[in-house]
C-alpha positions in Angstrom: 0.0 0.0 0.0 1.1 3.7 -0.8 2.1 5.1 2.6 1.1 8.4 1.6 -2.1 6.9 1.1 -2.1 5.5 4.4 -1.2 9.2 5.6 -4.1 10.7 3.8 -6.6 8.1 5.4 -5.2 9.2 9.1 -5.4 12.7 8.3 -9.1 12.1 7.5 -9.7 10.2 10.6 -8.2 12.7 12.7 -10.0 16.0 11.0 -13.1 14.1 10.2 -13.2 15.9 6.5 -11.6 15.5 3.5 -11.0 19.4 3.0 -8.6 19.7 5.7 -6.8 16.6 4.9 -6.2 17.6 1.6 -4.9 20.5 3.1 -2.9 19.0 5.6 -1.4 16.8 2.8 -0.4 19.7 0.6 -2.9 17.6 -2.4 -5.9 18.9 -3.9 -8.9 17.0 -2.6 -9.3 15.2 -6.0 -6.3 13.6 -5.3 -6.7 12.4 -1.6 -10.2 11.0 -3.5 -7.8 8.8 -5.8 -5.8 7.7 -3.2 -8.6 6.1 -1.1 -10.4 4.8 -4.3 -7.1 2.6 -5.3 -6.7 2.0 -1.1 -10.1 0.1 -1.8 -9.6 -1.9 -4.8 -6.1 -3.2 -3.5 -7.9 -3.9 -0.5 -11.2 -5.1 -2.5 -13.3 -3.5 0.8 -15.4 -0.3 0.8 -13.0 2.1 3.7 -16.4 4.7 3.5 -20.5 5.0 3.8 -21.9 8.0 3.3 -24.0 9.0 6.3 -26.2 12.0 5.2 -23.8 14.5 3.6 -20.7 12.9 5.8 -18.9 10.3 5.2 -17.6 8.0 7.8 -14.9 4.8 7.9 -16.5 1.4 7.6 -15.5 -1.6 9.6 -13.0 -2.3 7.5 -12.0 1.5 7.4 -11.3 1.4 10.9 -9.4 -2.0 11.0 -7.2 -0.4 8.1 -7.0 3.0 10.3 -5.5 0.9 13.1 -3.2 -0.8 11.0 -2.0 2.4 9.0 -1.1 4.3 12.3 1.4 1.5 12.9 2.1 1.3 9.7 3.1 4.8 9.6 5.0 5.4 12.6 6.9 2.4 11.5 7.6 4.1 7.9 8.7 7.6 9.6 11.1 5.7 12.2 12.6 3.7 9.8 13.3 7.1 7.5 14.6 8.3 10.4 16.8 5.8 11.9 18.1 4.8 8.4 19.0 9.0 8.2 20.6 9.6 11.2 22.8 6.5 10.7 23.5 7.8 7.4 25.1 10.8 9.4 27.2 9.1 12.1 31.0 9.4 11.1 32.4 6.4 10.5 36.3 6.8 10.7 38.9 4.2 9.9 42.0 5.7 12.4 45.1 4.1 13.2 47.3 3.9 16.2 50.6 2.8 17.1 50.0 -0.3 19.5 52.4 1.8 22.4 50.2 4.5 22.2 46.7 3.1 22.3 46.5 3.6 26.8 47.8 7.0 26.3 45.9 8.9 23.0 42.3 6.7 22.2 40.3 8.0 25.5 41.7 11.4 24.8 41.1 11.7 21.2 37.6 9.7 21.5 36.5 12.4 23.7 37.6 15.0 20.8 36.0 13.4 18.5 32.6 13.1 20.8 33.0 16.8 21.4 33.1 17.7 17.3 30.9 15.2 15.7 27.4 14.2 17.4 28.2 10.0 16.9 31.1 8.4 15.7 31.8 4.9 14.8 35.6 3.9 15.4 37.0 1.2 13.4 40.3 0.8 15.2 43.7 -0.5 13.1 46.9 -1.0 15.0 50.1 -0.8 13.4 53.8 0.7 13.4 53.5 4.3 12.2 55.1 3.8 9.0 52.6 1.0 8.2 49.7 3.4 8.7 51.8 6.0 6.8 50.9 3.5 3.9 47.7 2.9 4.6 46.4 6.2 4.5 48.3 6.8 1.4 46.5 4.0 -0.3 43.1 5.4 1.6 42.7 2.5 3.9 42.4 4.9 6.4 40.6 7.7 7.4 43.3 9.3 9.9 46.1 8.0 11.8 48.3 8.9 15.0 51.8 8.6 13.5 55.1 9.5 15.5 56.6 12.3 13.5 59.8 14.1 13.8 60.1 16.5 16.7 58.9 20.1 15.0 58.2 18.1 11.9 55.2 19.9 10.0 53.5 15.9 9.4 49.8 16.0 10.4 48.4 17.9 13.3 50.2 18.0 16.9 48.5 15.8 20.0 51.6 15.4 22.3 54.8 15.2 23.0 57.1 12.4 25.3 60.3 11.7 26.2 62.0 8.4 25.9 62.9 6.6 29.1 64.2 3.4 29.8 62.0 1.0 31.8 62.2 -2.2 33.9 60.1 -4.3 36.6 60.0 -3.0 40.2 63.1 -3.6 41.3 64.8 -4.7 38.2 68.8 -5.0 38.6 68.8 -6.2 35.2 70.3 -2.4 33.7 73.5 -3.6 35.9 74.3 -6.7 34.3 76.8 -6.9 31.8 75.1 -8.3 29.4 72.4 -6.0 29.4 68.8 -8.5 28.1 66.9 -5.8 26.2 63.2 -5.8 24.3 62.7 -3.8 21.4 59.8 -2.4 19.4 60.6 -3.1 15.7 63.2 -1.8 13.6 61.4 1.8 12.1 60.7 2.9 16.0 63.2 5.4 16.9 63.7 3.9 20.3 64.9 1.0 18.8 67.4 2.4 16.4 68.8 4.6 20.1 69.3 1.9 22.1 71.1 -0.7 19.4 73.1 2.8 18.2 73.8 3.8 21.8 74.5 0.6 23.1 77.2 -0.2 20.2 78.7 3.0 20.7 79.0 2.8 24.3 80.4 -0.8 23.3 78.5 -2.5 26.0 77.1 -6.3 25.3 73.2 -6.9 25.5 71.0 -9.2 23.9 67.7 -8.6 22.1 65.4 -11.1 23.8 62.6 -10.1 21.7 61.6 -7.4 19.0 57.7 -7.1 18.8 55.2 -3.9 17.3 53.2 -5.2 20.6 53.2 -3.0 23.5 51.3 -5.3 25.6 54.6 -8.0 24.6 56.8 -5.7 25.6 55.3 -5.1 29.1 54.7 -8.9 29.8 58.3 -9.3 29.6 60.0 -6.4 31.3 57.0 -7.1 33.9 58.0 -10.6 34.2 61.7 -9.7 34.8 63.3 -10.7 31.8 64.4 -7.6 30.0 64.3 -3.8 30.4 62.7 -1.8 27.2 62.5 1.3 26.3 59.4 3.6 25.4 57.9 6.9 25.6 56.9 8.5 29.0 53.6 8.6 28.1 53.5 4.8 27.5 54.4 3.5 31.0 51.9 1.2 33.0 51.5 1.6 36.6 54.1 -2.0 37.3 56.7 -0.9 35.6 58.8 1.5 36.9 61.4 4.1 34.9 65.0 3.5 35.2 67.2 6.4 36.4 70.7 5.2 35.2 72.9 7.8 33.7 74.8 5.0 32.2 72.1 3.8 29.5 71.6 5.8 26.4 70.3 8.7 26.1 66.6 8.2 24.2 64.9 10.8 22.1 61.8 12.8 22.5 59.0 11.7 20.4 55.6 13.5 19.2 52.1 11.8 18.0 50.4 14.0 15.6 47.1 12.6 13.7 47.4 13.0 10.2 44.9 12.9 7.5 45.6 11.9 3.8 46.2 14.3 1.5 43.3 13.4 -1.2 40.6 15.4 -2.4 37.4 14.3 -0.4 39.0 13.5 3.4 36.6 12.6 5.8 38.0 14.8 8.2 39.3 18.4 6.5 41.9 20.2 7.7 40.2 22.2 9.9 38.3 19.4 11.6 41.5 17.5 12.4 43.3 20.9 13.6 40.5 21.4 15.7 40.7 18.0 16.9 44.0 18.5 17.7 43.1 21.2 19.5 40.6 19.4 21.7 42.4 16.7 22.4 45.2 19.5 23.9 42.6 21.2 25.8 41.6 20.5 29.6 37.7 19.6 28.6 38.6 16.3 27.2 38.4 14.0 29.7 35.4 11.2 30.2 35.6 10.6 33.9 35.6 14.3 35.3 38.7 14.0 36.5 41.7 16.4 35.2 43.6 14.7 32.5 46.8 14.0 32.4 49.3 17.4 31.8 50.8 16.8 28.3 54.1 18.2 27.7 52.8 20.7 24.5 
């Protein structure tokens, strides 16, 4: 049935005349006449009787009224739900693994704070994997180490490398010193296997991994000391102050966007999400966030 039909039938019921449905319906009465003669013949049922100079619903005008205001308000819900889907941004981002704890709560409040409902499909990877993902526009946007003052992206913060063992650790004092590594393109890795060479002190990579949750099992569990921003250290681990390691550099996280014609996120929406993400109003649990070196 013609749902506009359906419409014109409740808009009779409720103003009792077809005038003011007509009216209501922005049709010419003629036409709100057509639409309740081809209601009847798909229904093969009289919907009126003329009572005098009225006309009123029939039985099976008032079964069919009950129906059509379900009908209806089924119709306009769906319209709407299917619309204001339609609207919710759906962004592909990417993170470094190390800095998932540390920037997705943050930038998910941004995010809530500029858009009205957002949809995260999340994709973890080394920064100069998602580099090549948003060149090939796999993603959306992406929180990418950069260079310190590099002009890449759009600025979120800023850490310093420190190295990092279990409570307690003596492990930084033996001679061979058992190190874990992220992989080869972090900077921290290429610092510590530089520094260490050029300090000319034996260690052993126990393990290399993109995984910050690896790398925190095992310096957790006492078997190696890592190294990672500030910004990434859990609550049982424990920073190592020990003048005799290497020194580690700073990093920054920026969220870039690619560079195409059509980005989901323009320039300005991802400065200002930079901007929110920097300010003290994102945070979810009321608490004051973190301070970010800036």
């Amino acid at each position: 049935m013609d749902i506009e039909a359906l419409r014109s039938l409740l808009a009779f019921v409720e103003t009792g005349s077809f005038t003011r449905a007509a009216k209501q319906a922005h049709r010419t009465q003629a036409a709100i006449s057509m639409q309740m003669k081809k209601l009847e013949e798909e229904l093969g049922k009289p919907l009126f009787v003329k009572y005098g100079r009225n006309l009123l619903l029939t039985a099976e005008g008032q079964q069919l009224a009950r129906y059509a205001r379900q009908l209806v308000n089924l119709h306009d819900e769906t319209i709407y739900e299917v619309k204001r889907q339609s609207t919710v941004l759906k962004v592909r981002l990417g993170c470094p693994d190390d800095y998932v704890d540390c920037v997705l709560p943050r930038l998910s409040d941004a995010l809530e704070q500029l858009y009205d409902e957002v949809d995260l499909r999340l994709f973890c990877a080394p920064s100069y994997r998602l580099r090549i993902m948003l060149d090939a526009g796999h993603l959306d946007a992406a929180v990418v180490s950069r260079v310190p003052a590099s002009e890449e992206g759009f600025l979120l913060q800023t850490g310093n490398g420190i190295w990092v063992g279990a409570k307690g650790t003596q492990l930084h004092h033996a001679n061979c010193l058992p190190i874990t590594l992220f992989e080869q393109d972090c900077k921290f890795n290429q610092a510590v296997v530089e520094g260490l060479i050029k300090q000319g002190r034996a260690f052993k990579v126990m393990a290399t991994s993109s995984s910050l949750a690896a790398q925190r099992a095992l310096i957790n569990a006492n078997k190696a000391i890592g190294a990672m921003a500030d910004i990434s250290l859990s609550p049982n681990l424990e920073p190592l102050h020990d003048n005799s390691l290497p020194n580690l550099p700073k990093v920054e996280l920026a969220l870039a966007i690619p560079n195409n014609a059509k980005p989901l996120i323009s320039h300005e929406q991802a400065l200002r999400l930079s901007e929110l993400y920097k300010s003290d109003t994102c945070t979810r649990d009321g608490t004051s966030p973190v301070p970010l070196a800036i």
